[in-house]
Each structure stands twice: as C-alpha cells, then as structure tokens.
Kinemage of the C-alpha trace (Angstrom):
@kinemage 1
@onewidth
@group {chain A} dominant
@subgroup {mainchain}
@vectorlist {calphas} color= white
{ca unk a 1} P -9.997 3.977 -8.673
{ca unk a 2} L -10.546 7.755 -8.964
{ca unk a 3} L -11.155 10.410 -5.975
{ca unk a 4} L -14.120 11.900 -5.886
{ca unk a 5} L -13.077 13.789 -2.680
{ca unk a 6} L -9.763 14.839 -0.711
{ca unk a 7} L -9.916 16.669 2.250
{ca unk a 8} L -7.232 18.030 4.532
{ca unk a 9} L -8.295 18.348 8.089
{ca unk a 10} L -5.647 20.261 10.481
{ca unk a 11} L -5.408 19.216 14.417
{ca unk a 12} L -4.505 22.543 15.981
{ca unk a 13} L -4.053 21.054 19.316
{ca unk a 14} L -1.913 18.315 18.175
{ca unk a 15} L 0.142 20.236 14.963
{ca unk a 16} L -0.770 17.290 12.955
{ca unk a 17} L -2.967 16.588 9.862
{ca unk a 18} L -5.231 14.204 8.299
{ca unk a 19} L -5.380 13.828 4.336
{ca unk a 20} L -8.516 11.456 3.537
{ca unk a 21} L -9.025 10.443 -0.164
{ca unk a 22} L -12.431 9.151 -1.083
{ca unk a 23} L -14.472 8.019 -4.059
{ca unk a 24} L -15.660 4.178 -5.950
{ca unk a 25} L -14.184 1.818 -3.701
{ca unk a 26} L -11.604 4.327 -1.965
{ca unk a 27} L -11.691 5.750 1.565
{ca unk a 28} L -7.828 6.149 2.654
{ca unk a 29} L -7.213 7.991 5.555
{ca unk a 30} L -3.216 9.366 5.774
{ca unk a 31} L -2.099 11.165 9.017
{ca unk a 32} L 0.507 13.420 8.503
{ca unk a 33} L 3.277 14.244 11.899
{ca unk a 34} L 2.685 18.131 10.974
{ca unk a 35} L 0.261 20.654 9.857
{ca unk a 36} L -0.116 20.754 6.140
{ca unk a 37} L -0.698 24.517 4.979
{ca unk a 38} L -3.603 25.065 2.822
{ca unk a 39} L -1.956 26.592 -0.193
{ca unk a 40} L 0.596 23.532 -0.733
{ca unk a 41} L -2.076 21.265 -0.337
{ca unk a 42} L -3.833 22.670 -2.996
{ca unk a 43} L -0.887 22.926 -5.172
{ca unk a 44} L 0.079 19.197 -4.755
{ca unk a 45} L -3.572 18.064 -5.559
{ca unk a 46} L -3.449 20.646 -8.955
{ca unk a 47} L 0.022 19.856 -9.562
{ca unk a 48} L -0.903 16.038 -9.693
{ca unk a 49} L -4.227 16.730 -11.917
{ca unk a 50} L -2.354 18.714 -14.112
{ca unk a 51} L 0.381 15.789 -15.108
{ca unk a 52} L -3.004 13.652 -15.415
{ca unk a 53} L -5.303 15.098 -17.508
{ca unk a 54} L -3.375 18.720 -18.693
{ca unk a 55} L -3.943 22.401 -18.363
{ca unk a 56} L -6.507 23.540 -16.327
{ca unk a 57} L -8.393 26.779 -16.620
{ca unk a 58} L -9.553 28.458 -13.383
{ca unk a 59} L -13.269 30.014 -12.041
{ca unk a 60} L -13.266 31.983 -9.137
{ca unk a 61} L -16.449 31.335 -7.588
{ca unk a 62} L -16.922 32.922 -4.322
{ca unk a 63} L -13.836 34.653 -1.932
{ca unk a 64} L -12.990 30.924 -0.895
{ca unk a 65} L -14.411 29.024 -3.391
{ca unk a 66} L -12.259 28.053 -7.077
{ca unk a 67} L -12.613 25.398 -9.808
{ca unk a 68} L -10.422 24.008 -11.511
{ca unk a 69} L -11.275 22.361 -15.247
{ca unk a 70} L -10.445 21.226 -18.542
{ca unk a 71} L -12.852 18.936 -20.861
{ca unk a 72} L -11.656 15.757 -19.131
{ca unk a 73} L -11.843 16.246 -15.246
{ca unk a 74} L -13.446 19.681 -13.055
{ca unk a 75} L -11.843 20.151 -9.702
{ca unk a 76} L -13.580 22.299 -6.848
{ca unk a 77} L -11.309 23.345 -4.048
{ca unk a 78} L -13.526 24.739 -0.908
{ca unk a 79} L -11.309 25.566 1.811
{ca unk a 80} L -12.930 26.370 5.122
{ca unk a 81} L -10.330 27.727 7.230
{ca unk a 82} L -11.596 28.176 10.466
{ca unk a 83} L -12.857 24.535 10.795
{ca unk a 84} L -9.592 23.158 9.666
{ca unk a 85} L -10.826 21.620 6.667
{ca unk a 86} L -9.935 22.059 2.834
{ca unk a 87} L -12.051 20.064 1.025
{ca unk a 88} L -11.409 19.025 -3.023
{ca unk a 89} L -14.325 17.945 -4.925
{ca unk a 90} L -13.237 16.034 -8.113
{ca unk a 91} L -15.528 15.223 -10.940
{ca unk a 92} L -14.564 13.539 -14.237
{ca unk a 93} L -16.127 14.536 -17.831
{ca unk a 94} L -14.811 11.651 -19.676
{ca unk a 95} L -13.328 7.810 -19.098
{ca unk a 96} L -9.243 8.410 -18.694
C-alpha cells in the first residue's frame, strides 16, 4: 500500500491536528493532541521519501506550490495556509 495523498489539516479552535493518508486501499485518519507546523510536516513526509526511493530534486512551481522528484516517485506539496490544510500529492514512476 502506497499514499497517493497526505494531508495535514490544523483545528485552530481546538490546537489540534489531523494527518489523513490516502491512496489503493488506504484511508487512515491520525489526530494529533497539537498543531503540527507546516514546515516539519513537510520535512517528515520528504525526509521519509528520501530514505525510500533517494535524492530528490526540487521545482518551484508557484509561491506555494513545490515538487519534489527523482525517476522513481514525484511528490507535490500544496500548502494552503489559510484553510489549514497542507496537502501532499504522491505519484510513483516505477514499481518499488
């Protein structure tokens, strides 16, 4: 089972956060007691990647918008900070 999507969603009311992993036959939710900041989010979920499948070159896209890729696996990150969400869009080039 492979992620095709993880999203962070941040509960500003509560201070509490919701990681939700998604792809073939995978739809996890994890709440989290505290808010998860954007930036270590994303570093965990490149960090993790990066053991996986190796280096990974970036594309800036837009101001928000970055991807992530190497020949085996291409990883968009879309945060969209004033809705609370971070969204990571995974897409694999080749069987691991």
């Amino acid at each position: 089972m492979r992620p095709r999507r993880i999203s962070l969603k941040l509960y500003w009311e509560d201070k509490h956060s919701a990681i939700s992993i998604n792809g073939d036959n995978l739809n996890q939710t994890i709440e989290h007691p505290q808010t998860i900041d954007f930036t270590s989010f994303a570093h965990g979920v490149l960090e993790a990647y990066r053991k996986a499948y190796g280096e990974l070159e970036v594309v800036p896209i837009s101001f928000r918008e970055e991807i992530y890729r190497n020949e085996k696996v291409s990883i968009d990150l879309y945060p969209t900070g004033s809705a609370g969400i971070f969204d990571i869009f995974v897409e694999y080039r080749q069987r691991k």
